[in-house]
Structures are given as structure tokens and as C-alpha cells.
SEFIFI-845585 format. One record per residue (C-alpha): residue number from 1; x, y, z. Coordinates in pm, 1 decimal, always signed. Example, Ala and Ser with C-alpha at 12.3 -4.5 7.8 and 13.67 -1.06 7.14 Angstrom:
% SEFIFI-845585
<node><pos>1</pos><east>+1230.0</east><north>-450.0</north><up>+780.0</up></node>
<node><pos>2</pos><east>+1367.0</east><north>-106.0</north><up>+714.0</up></node>
This chain:
% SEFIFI-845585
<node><pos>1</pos><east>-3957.6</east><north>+5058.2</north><up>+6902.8</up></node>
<node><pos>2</pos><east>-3905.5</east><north>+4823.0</north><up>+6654.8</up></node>
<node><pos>3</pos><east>-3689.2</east><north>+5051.0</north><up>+6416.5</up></node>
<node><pos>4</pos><east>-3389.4</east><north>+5078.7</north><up>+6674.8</up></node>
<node><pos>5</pos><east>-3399.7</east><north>+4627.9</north><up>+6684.7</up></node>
<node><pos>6</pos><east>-3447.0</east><north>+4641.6</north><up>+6318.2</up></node>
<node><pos>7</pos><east>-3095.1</east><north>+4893.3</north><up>+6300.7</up></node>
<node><pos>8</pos><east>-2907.9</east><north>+4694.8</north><up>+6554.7</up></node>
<node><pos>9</pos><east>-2980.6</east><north>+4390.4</north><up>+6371.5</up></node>
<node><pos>10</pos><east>-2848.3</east><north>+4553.9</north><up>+6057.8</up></node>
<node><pos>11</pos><east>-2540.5</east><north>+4657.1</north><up>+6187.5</up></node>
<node><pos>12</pos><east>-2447.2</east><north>+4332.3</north><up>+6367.5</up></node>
<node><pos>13</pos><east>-2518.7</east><north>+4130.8</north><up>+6041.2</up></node>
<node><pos>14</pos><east>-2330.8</east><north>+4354.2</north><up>+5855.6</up></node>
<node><pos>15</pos><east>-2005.1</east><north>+4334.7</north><up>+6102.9</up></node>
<node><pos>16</pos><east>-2056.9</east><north>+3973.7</north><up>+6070.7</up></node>
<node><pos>17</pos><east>-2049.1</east><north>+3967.4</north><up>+5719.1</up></node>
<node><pos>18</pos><east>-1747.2</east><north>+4169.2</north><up>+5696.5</up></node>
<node><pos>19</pos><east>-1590.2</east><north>+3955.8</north><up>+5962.2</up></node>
<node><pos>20</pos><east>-1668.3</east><north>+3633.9</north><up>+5778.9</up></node>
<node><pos>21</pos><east>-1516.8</east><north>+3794.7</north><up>+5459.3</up></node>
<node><pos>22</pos><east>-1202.4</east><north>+3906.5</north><up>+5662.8</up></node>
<node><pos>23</pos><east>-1126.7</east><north>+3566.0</north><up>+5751.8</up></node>
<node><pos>24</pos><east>-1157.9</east><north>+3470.5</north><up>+5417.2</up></node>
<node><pos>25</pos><east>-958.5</east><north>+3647.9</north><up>+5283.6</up></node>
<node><pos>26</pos><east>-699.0</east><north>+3583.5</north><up>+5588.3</up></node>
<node><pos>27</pos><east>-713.6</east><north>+3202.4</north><up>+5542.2</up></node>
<node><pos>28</pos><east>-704.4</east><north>+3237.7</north><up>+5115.4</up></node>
<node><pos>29</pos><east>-347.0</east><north>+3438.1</north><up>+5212.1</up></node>
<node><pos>30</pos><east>-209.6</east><north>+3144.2</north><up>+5433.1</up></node>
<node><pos>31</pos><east>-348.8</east><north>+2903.0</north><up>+5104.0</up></node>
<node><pos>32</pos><east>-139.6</east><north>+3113.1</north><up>+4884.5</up></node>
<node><pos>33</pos><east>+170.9</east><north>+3129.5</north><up>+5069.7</up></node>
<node><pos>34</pos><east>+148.1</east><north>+2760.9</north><up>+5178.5</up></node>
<node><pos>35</pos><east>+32.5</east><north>+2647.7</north><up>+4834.1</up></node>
<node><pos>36</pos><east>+222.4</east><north>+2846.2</north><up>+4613.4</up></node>
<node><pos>37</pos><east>+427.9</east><north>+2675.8</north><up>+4401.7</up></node>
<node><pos>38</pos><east>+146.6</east><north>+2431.5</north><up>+4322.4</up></node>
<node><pos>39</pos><east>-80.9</east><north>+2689.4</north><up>+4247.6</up></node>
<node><pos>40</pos><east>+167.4</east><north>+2883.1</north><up>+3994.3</up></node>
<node><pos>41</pos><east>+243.6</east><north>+2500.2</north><up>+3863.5</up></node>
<node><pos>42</pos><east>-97.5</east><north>+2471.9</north><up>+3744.8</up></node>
<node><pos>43</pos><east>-177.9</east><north>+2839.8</north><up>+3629.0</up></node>
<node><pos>44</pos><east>+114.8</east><north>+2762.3</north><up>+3388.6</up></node>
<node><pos>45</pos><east>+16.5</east><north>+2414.8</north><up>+3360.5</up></node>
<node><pos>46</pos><east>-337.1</east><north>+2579.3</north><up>+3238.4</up></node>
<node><pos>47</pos><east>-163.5</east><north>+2816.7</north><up>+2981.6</up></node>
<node><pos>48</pos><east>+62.8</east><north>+2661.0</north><up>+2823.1</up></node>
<node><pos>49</pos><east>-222.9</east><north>+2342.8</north><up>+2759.9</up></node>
<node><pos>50</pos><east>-446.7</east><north>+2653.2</north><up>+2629.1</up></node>
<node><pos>51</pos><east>-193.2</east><north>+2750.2</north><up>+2430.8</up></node>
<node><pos>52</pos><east>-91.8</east><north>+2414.1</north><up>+2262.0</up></node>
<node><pos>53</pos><east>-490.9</east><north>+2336.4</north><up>+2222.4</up></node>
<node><pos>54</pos><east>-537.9</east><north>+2629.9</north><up>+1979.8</up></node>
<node><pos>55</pos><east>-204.4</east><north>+2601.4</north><up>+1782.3</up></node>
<node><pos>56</pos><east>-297.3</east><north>+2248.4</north><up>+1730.4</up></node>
<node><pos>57</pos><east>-598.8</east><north>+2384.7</north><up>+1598.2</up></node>
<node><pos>58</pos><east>-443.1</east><north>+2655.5</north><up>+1420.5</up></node>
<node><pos>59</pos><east>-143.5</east><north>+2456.0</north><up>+1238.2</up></node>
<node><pos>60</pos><east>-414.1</east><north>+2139.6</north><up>+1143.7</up></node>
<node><pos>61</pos><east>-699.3</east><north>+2335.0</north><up>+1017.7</up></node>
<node><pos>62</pos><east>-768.2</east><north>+2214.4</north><up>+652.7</up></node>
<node><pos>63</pos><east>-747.3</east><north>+2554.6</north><up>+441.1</up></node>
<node><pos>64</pos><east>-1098.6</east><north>+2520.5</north><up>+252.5</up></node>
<node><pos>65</pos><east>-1066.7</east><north>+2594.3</north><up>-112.4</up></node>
<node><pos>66</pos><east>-1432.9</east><north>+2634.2</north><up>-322.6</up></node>
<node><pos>67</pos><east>-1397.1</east><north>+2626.6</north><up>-667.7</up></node>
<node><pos>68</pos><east>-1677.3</east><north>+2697.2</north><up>-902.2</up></node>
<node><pos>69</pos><east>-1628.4</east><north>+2590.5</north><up>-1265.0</up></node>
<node><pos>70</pos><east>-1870.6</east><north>+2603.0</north><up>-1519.6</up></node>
<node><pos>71</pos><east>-1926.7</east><north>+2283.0</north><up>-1693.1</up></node>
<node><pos>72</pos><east>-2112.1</east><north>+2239.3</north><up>-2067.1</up></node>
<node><pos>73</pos><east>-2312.4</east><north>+1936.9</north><up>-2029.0</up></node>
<node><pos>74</pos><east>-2370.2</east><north>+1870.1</north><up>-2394.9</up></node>
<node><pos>75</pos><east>-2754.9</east><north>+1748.5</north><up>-2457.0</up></node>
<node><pos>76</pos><east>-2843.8</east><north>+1436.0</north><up>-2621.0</up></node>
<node><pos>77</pos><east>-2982.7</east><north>+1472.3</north><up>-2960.0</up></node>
<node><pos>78</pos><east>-3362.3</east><north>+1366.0</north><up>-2986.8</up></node>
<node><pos>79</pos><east>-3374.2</east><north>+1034.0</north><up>-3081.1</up></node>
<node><pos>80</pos><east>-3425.3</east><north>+900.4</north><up>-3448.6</up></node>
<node><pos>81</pos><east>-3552.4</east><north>+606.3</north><up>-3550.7</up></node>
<node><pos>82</pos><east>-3313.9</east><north>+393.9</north><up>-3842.1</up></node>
<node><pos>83</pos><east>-3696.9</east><north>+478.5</north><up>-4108.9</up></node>
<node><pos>84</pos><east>-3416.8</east><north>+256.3</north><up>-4333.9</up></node>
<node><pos>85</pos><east>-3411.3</east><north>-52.4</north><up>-4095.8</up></node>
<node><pos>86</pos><east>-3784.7</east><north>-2.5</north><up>-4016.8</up></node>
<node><pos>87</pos><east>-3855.9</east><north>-4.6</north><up>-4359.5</up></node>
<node><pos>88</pos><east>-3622.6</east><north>-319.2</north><up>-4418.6</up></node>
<node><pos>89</pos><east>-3787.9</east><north>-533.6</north><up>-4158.6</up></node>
<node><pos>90</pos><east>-4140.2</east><north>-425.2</north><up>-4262.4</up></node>
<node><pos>91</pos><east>-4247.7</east><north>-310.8</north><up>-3947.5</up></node>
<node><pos>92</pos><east>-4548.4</east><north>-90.3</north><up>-3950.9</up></node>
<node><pos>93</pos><east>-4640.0</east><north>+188.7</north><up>-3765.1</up></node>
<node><pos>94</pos><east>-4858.8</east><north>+13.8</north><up>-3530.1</up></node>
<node><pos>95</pos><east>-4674.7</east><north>-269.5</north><up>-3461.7</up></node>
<node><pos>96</pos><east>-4393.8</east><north>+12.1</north><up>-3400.3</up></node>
<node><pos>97</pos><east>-4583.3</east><north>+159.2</north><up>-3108.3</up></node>
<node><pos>98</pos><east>-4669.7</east><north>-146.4</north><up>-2969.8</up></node>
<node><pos>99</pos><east>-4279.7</east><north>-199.7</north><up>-2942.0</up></node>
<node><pos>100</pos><east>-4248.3</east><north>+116.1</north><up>-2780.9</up></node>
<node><pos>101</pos><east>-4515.4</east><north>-0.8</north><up>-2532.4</up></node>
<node><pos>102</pos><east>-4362.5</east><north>-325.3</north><up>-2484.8</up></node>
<node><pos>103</pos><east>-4027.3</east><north>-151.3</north><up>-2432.4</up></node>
<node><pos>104</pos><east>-4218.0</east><north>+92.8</north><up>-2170.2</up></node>
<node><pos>105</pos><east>-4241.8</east><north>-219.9</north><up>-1962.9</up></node>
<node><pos>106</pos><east>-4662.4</east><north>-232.3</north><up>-2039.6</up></node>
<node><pos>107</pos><east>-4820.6</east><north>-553.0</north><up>-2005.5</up></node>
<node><pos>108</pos><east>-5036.8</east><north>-661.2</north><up>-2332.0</up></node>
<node><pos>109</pos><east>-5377.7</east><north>-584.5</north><up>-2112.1</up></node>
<node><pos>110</pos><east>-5198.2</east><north>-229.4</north><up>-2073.6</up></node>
<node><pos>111</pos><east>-5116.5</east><north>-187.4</north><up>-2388.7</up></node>
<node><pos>112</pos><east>-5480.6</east><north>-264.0</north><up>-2558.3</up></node>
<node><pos>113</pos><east>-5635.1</east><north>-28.0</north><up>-2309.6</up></node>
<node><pos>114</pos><east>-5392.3</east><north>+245.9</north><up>-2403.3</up></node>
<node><pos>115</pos><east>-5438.3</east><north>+195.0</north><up>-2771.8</up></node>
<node><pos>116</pos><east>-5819.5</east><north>+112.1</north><up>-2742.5</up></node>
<node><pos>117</pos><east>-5774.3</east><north>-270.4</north><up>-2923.4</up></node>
<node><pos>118</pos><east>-5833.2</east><north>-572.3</north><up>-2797.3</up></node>
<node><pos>119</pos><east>-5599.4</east><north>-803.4</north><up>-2639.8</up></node>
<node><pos>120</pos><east>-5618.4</east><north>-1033.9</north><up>-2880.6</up></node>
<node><pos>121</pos><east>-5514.4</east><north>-778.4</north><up>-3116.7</up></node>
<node><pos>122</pos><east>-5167.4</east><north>-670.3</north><up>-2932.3</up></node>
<node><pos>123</pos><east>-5073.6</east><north>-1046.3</north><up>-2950.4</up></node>
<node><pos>124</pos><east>-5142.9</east><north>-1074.0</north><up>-3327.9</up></node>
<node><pos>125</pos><east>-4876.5</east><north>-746.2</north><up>-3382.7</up></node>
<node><pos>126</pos><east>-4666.9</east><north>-892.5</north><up>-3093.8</up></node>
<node><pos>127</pos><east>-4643.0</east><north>-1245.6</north><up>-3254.0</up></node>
<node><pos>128</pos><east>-4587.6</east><north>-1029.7</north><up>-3615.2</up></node>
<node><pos>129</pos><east>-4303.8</east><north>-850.3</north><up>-3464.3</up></node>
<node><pos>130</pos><east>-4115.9</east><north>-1103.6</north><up>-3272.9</up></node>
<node><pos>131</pos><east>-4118.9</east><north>-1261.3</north><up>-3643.2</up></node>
<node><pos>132</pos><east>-3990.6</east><north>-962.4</north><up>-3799.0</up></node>
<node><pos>133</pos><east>-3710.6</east><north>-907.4</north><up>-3512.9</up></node>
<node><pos>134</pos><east>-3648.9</east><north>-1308.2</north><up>-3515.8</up></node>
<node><pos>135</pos><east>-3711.3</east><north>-1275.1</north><up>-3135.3</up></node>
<node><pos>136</pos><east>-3852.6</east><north>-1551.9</north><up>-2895.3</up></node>
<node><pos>137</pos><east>-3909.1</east><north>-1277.3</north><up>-2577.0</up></node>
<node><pos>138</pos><east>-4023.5</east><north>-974.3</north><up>-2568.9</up></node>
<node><pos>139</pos><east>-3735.7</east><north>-879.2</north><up>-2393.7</up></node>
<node><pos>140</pos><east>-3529.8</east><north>-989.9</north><up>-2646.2</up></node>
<node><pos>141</pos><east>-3747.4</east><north>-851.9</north><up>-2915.4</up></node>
<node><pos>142</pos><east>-3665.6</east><north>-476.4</north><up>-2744.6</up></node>
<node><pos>143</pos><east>-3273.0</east><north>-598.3</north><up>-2697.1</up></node>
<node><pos>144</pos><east>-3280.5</east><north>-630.6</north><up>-3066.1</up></node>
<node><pos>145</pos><east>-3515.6</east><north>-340.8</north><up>-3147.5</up></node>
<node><pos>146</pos><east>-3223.4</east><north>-93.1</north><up>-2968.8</up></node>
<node><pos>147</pos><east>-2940.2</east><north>-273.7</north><up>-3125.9</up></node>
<node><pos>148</pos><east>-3108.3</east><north>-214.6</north><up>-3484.4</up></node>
<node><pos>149</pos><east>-3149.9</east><north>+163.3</north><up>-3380.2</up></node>
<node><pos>150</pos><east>-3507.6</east><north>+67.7</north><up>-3393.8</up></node>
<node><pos>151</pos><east>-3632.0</east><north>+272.5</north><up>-3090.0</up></node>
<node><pos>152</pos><east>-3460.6</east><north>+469.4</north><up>-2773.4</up></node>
């Protein structure tokens, strides 16, 4: 009972659909012929911007080059300290490292806990080598201590 609704259904909704796409098709002919010159205006319109778009692209393109060169970097000899100099200015070994240390940026706290001394101690060979050096500052003690090829 139900099939023969369910079939007539069917075929009327498919008739319909084919109608609908019928007219479509009739009214998209009548759009073409009315419209036609605008419509070929802008496919060409559409092509040649297309077209223009990616030869713009094409001329303008940077042309990427990679060149790999090989390049000696030439390493710095180990540094040497001027044993003449050191020698000259009387400096001993101690009071040596404890220009090193000041040079290292160390405060003298830092630098008597490093070498296990006491404070006191690293101001005695600081005083000694700022006397040596002829410097006021420590600062200016390591300016002259890297002039004099003293340390690095």
C-alpha cells in the first residue's frame, strides 16, 4: 500500500527536479546571450590579470645563488707572559695570580677564598703590585699589566 505512494512520490520529485534543472539551464542561456559580451570581457579580463600576476612573478624573482667557501680561521697562539718584564718589575708569582684574579673581575674577598689567604693578605700583594705597576686602580693596574704583555 504504501510502496505504490512511496514510487509515485519518487517519480514526481524526480520530474520536479529535472524540471527545476531545465529551467535552469533555460534562464543561464537567456544570461548568456543577454550578457555576453560582459561575460567574455571578464573571462579575458581574468586571464590576461592571471597571466600578468605570474610573469610579474616570473621576471622579479631574485635568482638565489649559495655559495659555500671554506674559510681558515687562523687560531690565536696561547698566550705568553713577557718572564723578561715580569722579572724586571719584580713581580712574583703570587702577586702574579692575584693580578690574574684581579683582571678576572674577582673582588679581594673572592680572591682570598679562591687562594685560601686572608683578606688582609690579597691587599698586602695588591698594595705591592700597584707599586710595582705604578698604578693607583686596580683597573689601571690590569690596563698596564696588558700593555706590558704582563697577562692576556
Amino acid at each position: 500500500m504504501f510502496g505504490g505512494v512511496r514510487k509515485t512520490v519518487l517519480v514526481f520529485g524526480l520530474l520536479g527536479g529535472a524540471l527545476i534543472v531545465a529551467l535552469k539551464l533555460i534562464e543561464y542561456r537567456f544570461l548568456v546571450v543577454e550578457h555576453s559580451l560582459e561575460i567574455y570581457g571578464g573571462l579575458v579580463a581574468s586571464i590576461f590579470s592571471a597571466l600578468g600576476i605570474w610573469l610579474g612573478l616570473k621576471i622579479t624573482k631574485p635568482k638565489e645563488t649559495v655559495v659555500i667557501k671554506e674559510v681558515a680561521i687562523p687560531r690565536p697562539a696561547a698566550f705568553v707572559p713577557d718572564a723578561a718584564r715580569i722579572e724586571a718589575l719584580g713581580i712574583t708569582p703570587r702577586e702574579r695570580e692575584i693580578l690574574d684574579l684581579i683582571a678576572a673581575g674577582l673582588s679581594n674577598r673572592e680572591i682570598a677564598e679562591r687562594l685560601f689567604v686572608s683578606e688582609n693578605t690579597v691587599k698586602t700583594h695588591s698594595r705591592r703590585l700597584f707599586d710595582k705597576l705604578d698604578a693607583k686602580r686596580r683597573t689601571q693596574a690590569v690596563q698596564i699589566a696588558k700593555e706590558a704583555g704582563l697577562i692576556a
